[in-house]
C-alpha positions as CSV (number, residue, x, y, z in Angstrom):
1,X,-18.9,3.0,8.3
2,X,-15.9,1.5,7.1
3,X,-13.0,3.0,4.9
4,X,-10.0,1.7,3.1
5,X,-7.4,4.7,2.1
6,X,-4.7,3.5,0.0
7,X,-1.6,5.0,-2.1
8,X,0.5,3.7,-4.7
9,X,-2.4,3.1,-6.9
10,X,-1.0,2.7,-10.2
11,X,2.0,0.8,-9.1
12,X,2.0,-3.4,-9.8
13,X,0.5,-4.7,-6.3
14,X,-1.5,-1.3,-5.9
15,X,-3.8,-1.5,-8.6
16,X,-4.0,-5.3,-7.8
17,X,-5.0,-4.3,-4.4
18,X,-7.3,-1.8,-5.2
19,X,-9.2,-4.2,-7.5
20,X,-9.4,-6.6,-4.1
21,X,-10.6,-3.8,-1.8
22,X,-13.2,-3.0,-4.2
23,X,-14.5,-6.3,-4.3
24,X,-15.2,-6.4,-0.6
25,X,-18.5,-6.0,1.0
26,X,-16.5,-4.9,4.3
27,X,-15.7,-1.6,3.2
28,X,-18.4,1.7,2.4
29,X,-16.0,3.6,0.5
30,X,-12.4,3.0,-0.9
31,X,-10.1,6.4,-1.0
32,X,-7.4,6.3,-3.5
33,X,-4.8,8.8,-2.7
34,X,-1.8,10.1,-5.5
35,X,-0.3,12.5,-7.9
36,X,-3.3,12.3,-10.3
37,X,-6.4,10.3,-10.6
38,X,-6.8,6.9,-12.4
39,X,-9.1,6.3,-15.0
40,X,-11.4,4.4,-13.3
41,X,-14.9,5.0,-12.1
42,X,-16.9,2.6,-9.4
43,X,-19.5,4.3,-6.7
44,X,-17.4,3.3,-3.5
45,X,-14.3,4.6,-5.2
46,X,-13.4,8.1,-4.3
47,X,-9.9,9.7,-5.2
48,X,-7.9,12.7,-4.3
49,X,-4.6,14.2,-6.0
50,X,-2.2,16.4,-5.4
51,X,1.4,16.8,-4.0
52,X,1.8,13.7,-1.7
53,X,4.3,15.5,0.0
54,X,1.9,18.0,1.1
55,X,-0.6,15.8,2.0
56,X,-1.1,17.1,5.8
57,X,-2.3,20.2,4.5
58,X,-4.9,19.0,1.7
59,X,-8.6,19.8,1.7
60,X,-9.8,16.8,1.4
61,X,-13.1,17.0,2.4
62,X,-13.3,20.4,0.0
63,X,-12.1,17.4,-2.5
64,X,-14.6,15.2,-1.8
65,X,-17.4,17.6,-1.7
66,X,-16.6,18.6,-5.5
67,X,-17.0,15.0,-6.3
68,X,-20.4,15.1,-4.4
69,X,-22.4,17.0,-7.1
70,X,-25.9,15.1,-5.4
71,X,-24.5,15.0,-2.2
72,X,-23.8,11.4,-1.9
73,X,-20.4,12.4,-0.1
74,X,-21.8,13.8,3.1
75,X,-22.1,10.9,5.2
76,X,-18.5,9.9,4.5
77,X,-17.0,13.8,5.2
78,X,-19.3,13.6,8.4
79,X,-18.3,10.5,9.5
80,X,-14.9,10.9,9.3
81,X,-15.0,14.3,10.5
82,X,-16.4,12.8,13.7
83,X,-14.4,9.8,14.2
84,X,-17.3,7.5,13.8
85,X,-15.5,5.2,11.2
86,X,-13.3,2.4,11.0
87,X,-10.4,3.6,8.6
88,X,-7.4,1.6,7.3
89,X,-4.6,2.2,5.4
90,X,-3.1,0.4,3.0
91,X,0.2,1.7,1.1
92,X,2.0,-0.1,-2.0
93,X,3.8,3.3,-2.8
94,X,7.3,2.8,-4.2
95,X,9.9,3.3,-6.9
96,X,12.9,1.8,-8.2
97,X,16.2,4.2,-7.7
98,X,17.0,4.3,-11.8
99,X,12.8,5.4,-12.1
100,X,13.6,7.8,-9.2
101,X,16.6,9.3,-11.1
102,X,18.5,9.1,-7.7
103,X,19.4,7.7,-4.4
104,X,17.7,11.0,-2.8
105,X,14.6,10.9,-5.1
106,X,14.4,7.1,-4.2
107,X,14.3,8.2,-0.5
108,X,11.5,10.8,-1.0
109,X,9.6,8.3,-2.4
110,X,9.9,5.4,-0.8
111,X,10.4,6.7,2.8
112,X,9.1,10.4,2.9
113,X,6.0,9.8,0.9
114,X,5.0,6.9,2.6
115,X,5.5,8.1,5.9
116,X,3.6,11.4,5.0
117,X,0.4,9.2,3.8
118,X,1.0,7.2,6.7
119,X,0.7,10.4,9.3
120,X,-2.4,11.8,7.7
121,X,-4.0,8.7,7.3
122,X,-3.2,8.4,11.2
123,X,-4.6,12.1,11.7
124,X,-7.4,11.1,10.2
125,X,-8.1,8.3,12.5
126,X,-6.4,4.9,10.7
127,X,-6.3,2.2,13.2
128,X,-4.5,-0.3,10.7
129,X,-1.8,0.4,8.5
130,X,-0.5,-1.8,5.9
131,X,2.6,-1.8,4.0
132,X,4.1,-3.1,1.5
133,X,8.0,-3.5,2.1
134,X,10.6,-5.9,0.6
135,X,12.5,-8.9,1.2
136,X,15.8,-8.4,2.9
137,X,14.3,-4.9,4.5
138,X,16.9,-3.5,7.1
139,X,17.9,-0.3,8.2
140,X,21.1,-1.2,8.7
141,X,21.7,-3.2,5.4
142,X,24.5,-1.9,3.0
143,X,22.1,-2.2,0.0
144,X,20.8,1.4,-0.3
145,X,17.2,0.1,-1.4
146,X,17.1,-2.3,1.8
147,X,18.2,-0.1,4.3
148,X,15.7,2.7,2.9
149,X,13.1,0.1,3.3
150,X,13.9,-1.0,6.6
151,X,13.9,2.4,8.2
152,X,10.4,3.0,6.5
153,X,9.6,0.2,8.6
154,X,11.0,1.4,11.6
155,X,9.9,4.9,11.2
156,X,5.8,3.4,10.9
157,X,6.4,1.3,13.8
158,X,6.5,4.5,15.6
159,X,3.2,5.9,14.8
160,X,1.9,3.4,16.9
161,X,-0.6,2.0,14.8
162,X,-3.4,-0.3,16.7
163,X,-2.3,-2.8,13.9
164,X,0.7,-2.2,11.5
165,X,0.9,-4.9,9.6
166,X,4.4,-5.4,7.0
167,X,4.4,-6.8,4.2
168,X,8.2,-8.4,2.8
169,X,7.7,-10.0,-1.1
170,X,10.1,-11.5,-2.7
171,X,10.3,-10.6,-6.2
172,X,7.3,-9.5,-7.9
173,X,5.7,-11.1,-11.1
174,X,2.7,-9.4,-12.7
175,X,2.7,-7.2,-15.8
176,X,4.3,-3.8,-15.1
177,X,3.6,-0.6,-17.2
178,X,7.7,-0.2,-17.3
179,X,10.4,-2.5,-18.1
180,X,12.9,-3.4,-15.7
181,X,15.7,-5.1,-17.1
182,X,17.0,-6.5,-13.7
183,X,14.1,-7.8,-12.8
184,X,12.8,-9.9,-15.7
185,X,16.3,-11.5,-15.8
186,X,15.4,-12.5,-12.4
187,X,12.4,-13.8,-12.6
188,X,13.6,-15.9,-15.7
189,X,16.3,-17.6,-13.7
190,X,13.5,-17.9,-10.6
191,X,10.4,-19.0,-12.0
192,X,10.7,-22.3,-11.8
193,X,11.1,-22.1,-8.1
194,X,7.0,-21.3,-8.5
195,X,6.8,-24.3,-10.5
196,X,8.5,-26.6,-8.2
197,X,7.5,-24.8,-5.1
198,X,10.6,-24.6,-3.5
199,X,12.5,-22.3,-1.0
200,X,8.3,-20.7,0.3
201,X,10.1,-17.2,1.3
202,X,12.5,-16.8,-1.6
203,X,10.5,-17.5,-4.6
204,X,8.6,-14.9,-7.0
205,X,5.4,-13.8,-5.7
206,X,2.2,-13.1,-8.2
207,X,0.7,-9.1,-7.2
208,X,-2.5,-10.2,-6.6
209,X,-1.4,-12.6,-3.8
210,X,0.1,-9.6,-2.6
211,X,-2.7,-7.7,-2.6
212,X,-5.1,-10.2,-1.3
213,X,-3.0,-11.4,1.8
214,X,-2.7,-8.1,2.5
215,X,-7.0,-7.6,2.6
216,X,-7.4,-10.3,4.5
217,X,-4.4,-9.6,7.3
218,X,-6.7,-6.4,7.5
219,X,-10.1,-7.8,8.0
220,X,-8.5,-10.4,10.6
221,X,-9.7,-8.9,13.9
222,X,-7.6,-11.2,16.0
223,X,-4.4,-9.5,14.3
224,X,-2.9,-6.7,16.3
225,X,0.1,-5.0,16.8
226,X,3.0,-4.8,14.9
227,X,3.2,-7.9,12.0
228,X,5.9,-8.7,9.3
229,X,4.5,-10.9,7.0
230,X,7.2,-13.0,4.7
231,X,6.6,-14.0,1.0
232,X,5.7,-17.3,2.1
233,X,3.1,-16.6,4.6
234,X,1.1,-14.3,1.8
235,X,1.4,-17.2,-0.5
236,X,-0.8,-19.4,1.9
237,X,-2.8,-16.5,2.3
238,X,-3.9,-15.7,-1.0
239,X,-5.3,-18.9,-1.4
């Protein structure tokens, strides 16, 4: 049986990525993990909600049983009880520090909350992990939302993931649920390097090439290790 957990749902790239996982003939069931559930129904899509920051000590299979009214659930529960899956992880969970309200809400999001997804999906018996990141990630950078994402990095790298693989986009375009004023100024003044196909690891990035560079990194079984993948290389992929 195989299983694709994923958080960060109803971000840009999540639902994107959700819509590409549940395309997939590769995977049984698709968890979504997150604060609440989404309206959406589809009979390899279960989801779970609660306080992501509590995560390690969520029922999920009592969770998943109460969604198993005919008992369609069991073999899932049982299989993953048992460690006779293959689970991955995939996680576009993230924020922006003004949505956040501050620089320490930013970090409980975007490290803490990832990380904490990332453990339990590891207690559970993830081999892969998958992650959306950003261009410029570095723990040592002096831009707060760099550095946050570049220990986030460092901090998975050390679960030790069979495969952790790291995804860097350059700016996003796709149509968000909130308006960011920052951002659509940027992606005026750097759309046309989509147009003219210029500077691969700089330009905007669509979500759904995202999201689908990001399946098919997963279902490569000659990837191992740890991978950071650039804006440019997801851009070839998604083709």
């Amino acid at each position: 049986m195989n299983i694709a957990l994923i958080s960060g749902t109803s971000g840009l790239v999540g639902m994107q990525l959700l819509h590409q996982l549940l395309k997939q003939n590769t995977y049984d069931y698709i968890i979504s993990v997150g604060r609440r559930k989404l309206a959406l129904k589809h009979a390899n899509l279960v989801q779970l909600a609660g306080n992501m920051s509590q995560i390690q000590n969520w029922d999920w299979e009592d969770q998943i049983n109460s969604q198993s009214l005919g008992g369609e659930y069991v073999s899932l529960t049982q299989a993953i009880k048992e460690k006779k899956c293959t689970i991955q992880a995939f996680s576009s969970l993230g924020t922006t520090i003004k949505q956040a309200g501050s620089k320490e809400k930013f970090f409980e999001i975007d490290h803490d909350l990832v990380l904490a997804f990332a453990k339990w999906a590891k207690s559970l018996g993830a081999n892969g992990f998958y992650y959306v990141s950003a261009l410029g990630a570095d723990p040592k950078s002096s831009v707060f939302y760099n550095e946050v994402k570049g220990k986030t990095e460092e901090d998975l790298k050390a679960l030790d993931f069979g495969h952790l693989g790291i995804f860097r986009p350059s700016l996003l375009l796709g149509n968000r649920n909130e308006f960011r004023f920052g951002e659509k100024v940027a992606t005026i003044l750097m759309k046309p390097l989509v147009w003219l196909k210029l500077f691969k690891n700089m330009r905007p990035i669509y979500d759904y090439q995202v999201a689908k560079s990001m399946v098919k990194v997963a279902l490569d079984n000659s990837r191992k290790g740890v991978e950071i993948i650039p804006s440019g290389e997801m851009q070839d992929l998604s083709k």
